[in-house]
N, C-alpha and C positions, 0 to 999 in steps of 0.2 A: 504493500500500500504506500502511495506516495507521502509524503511528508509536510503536502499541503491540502487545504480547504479540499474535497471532492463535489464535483458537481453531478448531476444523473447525466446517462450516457440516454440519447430521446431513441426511442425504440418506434415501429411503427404506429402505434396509439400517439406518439407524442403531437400534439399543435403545430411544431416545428415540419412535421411532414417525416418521412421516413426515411432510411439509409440509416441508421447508429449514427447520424454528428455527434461528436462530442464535444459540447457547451463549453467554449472559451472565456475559461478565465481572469486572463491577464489584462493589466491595466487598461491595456486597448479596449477592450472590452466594458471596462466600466461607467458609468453615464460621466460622461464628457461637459455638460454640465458644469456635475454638480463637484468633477473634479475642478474646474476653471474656476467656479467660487471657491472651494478650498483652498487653491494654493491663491489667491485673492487675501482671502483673511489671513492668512500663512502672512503674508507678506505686509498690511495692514498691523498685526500683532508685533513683527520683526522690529516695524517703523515705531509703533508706539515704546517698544523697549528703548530707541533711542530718544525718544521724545520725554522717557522720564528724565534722562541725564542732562537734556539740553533745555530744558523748559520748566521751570520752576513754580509756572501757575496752578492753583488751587483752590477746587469746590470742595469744602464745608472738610476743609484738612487735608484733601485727598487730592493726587495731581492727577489735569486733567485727561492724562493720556492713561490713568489706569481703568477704567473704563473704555476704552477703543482696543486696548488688551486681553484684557477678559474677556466679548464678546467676540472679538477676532479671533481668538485660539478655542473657545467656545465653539462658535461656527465653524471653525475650519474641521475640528473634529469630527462634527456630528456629516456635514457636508464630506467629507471622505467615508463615515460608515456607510451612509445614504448613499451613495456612487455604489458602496461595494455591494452592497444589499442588493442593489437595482439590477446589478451587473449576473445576480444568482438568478433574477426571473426566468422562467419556463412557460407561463401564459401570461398573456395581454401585456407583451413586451413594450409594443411601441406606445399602447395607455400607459405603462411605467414612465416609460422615457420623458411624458409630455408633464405627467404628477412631477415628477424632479427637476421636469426644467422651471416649473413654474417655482418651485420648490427653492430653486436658487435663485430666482429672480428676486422673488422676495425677501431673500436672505440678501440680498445683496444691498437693497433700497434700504433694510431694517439697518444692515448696521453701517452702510453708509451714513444715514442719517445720525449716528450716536456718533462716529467721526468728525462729521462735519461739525456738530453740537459743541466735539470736544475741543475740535482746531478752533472755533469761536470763542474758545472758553466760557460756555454757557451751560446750563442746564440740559439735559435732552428730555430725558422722561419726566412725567407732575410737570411740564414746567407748562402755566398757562396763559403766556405772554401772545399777544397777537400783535402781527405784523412780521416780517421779514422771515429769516431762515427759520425762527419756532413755527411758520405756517407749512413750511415744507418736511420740518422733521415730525410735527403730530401729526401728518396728512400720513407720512410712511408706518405709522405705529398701524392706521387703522385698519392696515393689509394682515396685522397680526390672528386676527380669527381665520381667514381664508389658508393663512400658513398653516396654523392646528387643523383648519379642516383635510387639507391637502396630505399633511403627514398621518391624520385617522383614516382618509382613502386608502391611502398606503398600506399601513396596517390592518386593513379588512381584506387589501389585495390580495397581502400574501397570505393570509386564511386558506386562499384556493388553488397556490402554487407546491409542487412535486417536487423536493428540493434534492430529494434519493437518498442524499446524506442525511444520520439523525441528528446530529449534533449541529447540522450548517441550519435546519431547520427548527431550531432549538435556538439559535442564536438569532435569527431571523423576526421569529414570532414573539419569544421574550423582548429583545432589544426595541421591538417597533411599538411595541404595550406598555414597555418603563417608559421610551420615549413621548410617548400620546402622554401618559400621566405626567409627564414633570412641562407638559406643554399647559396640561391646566392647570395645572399649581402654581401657572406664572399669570394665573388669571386673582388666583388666590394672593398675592401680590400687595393688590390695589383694596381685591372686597376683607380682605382680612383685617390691615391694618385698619380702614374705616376712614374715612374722608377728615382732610384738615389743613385746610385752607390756611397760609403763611407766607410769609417774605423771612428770603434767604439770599444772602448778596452772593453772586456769581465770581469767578475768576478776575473779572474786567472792575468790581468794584459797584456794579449796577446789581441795583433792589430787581428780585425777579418773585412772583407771586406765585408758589407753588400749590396742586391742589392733592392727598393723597401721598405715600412715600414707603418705602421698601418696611420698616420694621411694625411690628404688634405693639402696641404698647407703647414705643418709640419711636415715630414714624421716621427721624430723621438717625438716632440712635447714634452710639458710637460703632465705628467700622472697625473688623479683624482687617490684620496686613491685609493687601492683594483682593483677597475676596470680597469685602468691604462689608461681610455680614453681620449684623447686629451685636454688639457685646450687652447691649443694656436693655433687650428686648426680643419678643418672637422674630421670626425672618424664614419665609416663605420662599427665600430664592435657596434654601438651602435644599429643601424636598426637589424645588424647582431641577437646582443643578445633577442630585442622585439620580430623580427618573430620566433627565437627558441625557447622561452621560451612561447608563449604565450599558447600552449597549455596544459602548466601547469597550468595558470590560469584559463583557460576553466576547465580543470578537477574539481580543487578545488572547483571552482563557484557550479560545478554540483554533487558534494558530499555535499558542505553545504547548498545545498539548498534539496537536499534528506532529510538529518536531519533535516533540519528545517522543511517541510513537515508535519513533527508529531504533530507541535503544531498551524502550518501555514496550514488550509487546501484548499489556493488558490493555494500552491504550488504543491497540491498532482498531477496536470494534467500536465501531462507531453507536451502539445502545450506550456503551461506558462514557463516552464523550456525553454524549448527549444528558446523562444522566448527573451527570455534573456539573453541566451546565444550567439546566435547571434547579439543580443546588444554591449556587450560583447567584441566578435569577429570583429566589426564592426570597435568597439574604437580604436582597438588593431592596425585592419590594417589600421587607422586613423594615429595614431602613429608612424608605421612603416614607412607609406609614409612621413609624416612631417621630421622624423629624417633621414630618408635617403635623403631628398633636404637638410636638414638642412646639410649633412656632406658635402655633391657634391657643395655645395657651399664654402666650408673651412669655416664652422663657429662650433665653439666648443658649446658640446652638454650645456654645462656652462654658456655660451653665448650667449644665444639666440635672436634674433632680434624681430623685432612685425609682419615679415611674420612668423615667427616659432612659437610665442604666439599663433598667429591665428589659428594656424595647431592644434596645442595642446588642445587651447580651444575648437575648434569644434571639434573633437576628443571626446573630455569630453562631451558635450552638445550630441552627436550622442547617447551615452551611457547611458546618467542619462535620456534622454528622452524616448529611448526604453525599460529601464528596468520602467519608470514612467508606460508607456505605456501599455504594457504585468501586470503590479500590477493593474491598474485599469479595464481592458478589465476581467482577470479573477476575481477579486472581487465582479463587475458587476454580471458574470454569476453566483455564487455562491451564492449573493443575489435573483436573478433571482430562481432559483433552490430551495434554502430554499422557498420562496416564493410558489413556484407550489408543494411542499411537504405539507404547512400548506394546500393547497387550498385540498391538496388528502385528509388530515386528516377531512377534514369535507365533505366528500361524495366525490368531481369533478372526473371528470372521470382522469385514470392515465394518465400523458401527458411521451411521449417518452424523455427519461434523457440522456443528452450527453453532454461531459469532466468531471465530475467530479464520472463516475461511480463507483470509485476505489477510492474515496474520506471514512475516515474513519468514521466510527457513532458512 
C-alpha cells in the first residue's frame, strides 16, 4: 500500500464512465481556486509579519497588522484543506468546483476587506462608521452567510460521494461538520456577547462608534498574545477557531499515519485509520462543545473553572481511548493473521484473509 492518501480506483458503475481511471491526486488536480486564494493569504500573513516590525500602530493595544495575520494564515489553511477535499470528489465534480470557487471569492473580498481596514488603521469589524472604506468593508462582511451557506453545501455534498478509502472518508465528513460548526459559532460572536454601542479611538487617533464586540461579558476584554482572545471574559472565537481548524488536524493525523504505515503494518488497513480518526474527531467536537459553554458562560478561555477541566479532560480521555482502542483491535488481527499464515506454511488448508490484504510483505 502506498504511503499516501488513496483515492477509489472508478470501476464501470463509476459517474466518471468506465475503463478503471485512476483518480489523480496531485496538486494539479486540486481546485485551483481555492489553491490561488491560499497561497494569496500565505503571502498576505508573510507581509503582515513584517508589518508588525515596521509599523508601530495600535487598536485598543494590539498592532494593526495582527489581525491581517490571523485571518490570512486562518484562510490560507482552511482554503488549502478545501482544495484538497475538492480534489477527492467522485460525483458532481464540476458542482464542486463552482461551490469553491465561489468559496474563495468570498474569502478573498472577507479578508481583503480586514487588510485594507488594517493598512487604514481603523477598525474592521462592530465598526459603525458610514462613509468611505467602513462602506466597502461592512458591504464584504455581509457575503458572510452565503460563505456558511456555501461550505454546508459542501458538507451535504460529500454525504453522497465514494471516497473507497475509510479513513480519507472519515476525514472528509468529520473535517467539513467541525468546519460548518465553528462557521456558526462565529455567528455566536456578535449574539452572545449582546449588543453595546461605544466609542473607541482607532490607530489614527479618530473616535470610531463601535456596535457589539468579540468577548461575553467583556465585549472589548483584554486580549491573549497573537490570538487576541479574551482574558477577562467568555470568547466565542475560541469554539469558532476548534471547529474551523479541526479538519486540519484530521488531514495531518491521516497523512502521518499513511507514512507511518510503511514501517507500522497495523496501520496499513485503512478501518484502523479511519477509526482513529474519528477518535480524533470525537475529541475535537468534545472540545468545541466544552469551549463554546465555556464562553456562553463569560469565562475566559485562560480561566477555566472544574466544569471546563471536566469538558477538556473527557475530551482527552474520549480520544486516547479510541485511538488505544483501534491500536489494539488491529494489532490483534495482524497477530491473528500472521498466525493463520505460519499455520498455511505447514500444509492447513488456506483460510479467507481480511483487513490486512494490502498489508506489505
Amino acid at each position: 500500500m502506498s504511503n499516501t492518501l488513496q483515492t477509489p480506483v472508478n470501476d464501470s458503475r463509476s459517474p466518471a464512465g468506465a475503463g478503471g481511471t485512476h483518480r489523480d491526486t496531485t496538486p494539479s488536480r486540486w481546485h485551483r481556486p481555492l489553491m490561488g486564494a491560499g497561497y494569496a493569504f500565505t503571502a498576505l500573513a508573510l507581509v503582515s509579519v513584517v508589518g508588525l516590525f515596521v509599523d508601530d500602530r495600535a487598536i485598543l493595544g494590539e498592532n494593526v497588522w495582527i489581525k491581517p495575520l490571523k485571518f490570512g494564515f486562518a484562510f490560507a489553511a482552511y482554503c488549502f484543506s478545501l482544495a484538497w477535499l475538492l480534489g477527492h470528489l467522485t460525483r458532481l465534480r464540476r458542482f464542486g468546483w463552482w461551490t469553491g470557487t465561489v468559496f474563495a471569492a468570498i474569502s478573498v473580498l472577507e479578508v481583503g476587506a480586514i487588510a485594507a481596514a488594517a493598512a487604514a488603521g481603523t477598525f474592521s469589524h462592530f465598526n459603525t462608521t458610514e462613509g468611505g472604506l467602513n462602506d466597502l468593508v461592512q458591504a464584504a462582511f455581509q457575503l458572510i452567510p452565503l460563505m456558511m451557506t456555501v461550505n454546508l453545501v459542501i458538507a451535504v455534498m460529500v454525504l453522497f460521494q465514494k471516497f473507497g478509502d475509510r479513513a480519507v472518508t472519515a476525514v472528509v465528513r468529520w473535517g467539513l461538520f467541525l468546519s460548518t460548526l465553528g462557521m456558526v459559532a462565529a455567528f455566536g460572536i456578535v449574539t452572545a456577547g449582546g449588543q453595546g454601542e461605544r466609542v473607541q479611538t482607532d490607530a489614527n487617533g479618530d473616535e470610531v462608534l463601535l456596535n457589539a464586540g468579540h468577548g461575553v461579558g467583556d465585549l472589548d476584554g483584554g486580549g491573549m498574545f497573537l490570538t487576541g482572545w479574551s482574558t477577562t471574559g467568555g470568547d466565542m472565537r475560541v469554539p469558532h477557531f476548534i471547529g474551523l481548524h479541526g479538519i486540519q488536524v484530521l488531514i495531518i493525523a491521516a497523512f502521518a499515519m499513511s507514512a507511518l504505515a510503511v514501517r507500522h503494518a497495523w496501520l496499513c488497513d485503512d478501518r484502523t485509520r479511519a477509526r482513529i480518526v474519528h477518535s480524533l474527531a470525537l475529541g475535537t467536537l468534545g472540545l468545541f462543545a466544552t469551549t463554546s459553554m465555556q464562553a456562553l458562560r463569560g469565562q475566559s478561555f485562560v480561566h477555566p473553572d472544574a466544569v471546563t477541566l471536566a469538558g477538556f479532560s473527557a475530551s482527552a480521555a474520549i480520544t486516547i481511548a479510541g485511538i488505544a482502542w483501534a491500536a489494539a483491535v488491529a494489532k490483534a488481527e495482524a497477530r491473528k493473521e500472521s498466525g493463520t499464515e505460519s499455520g498455511l506454511e505447514s500444509g492447513d488448508a488456506e483460510p479467507v484473509l481480511t483487513g490486512f490484504a494490502n498489508t506489505p510483505r
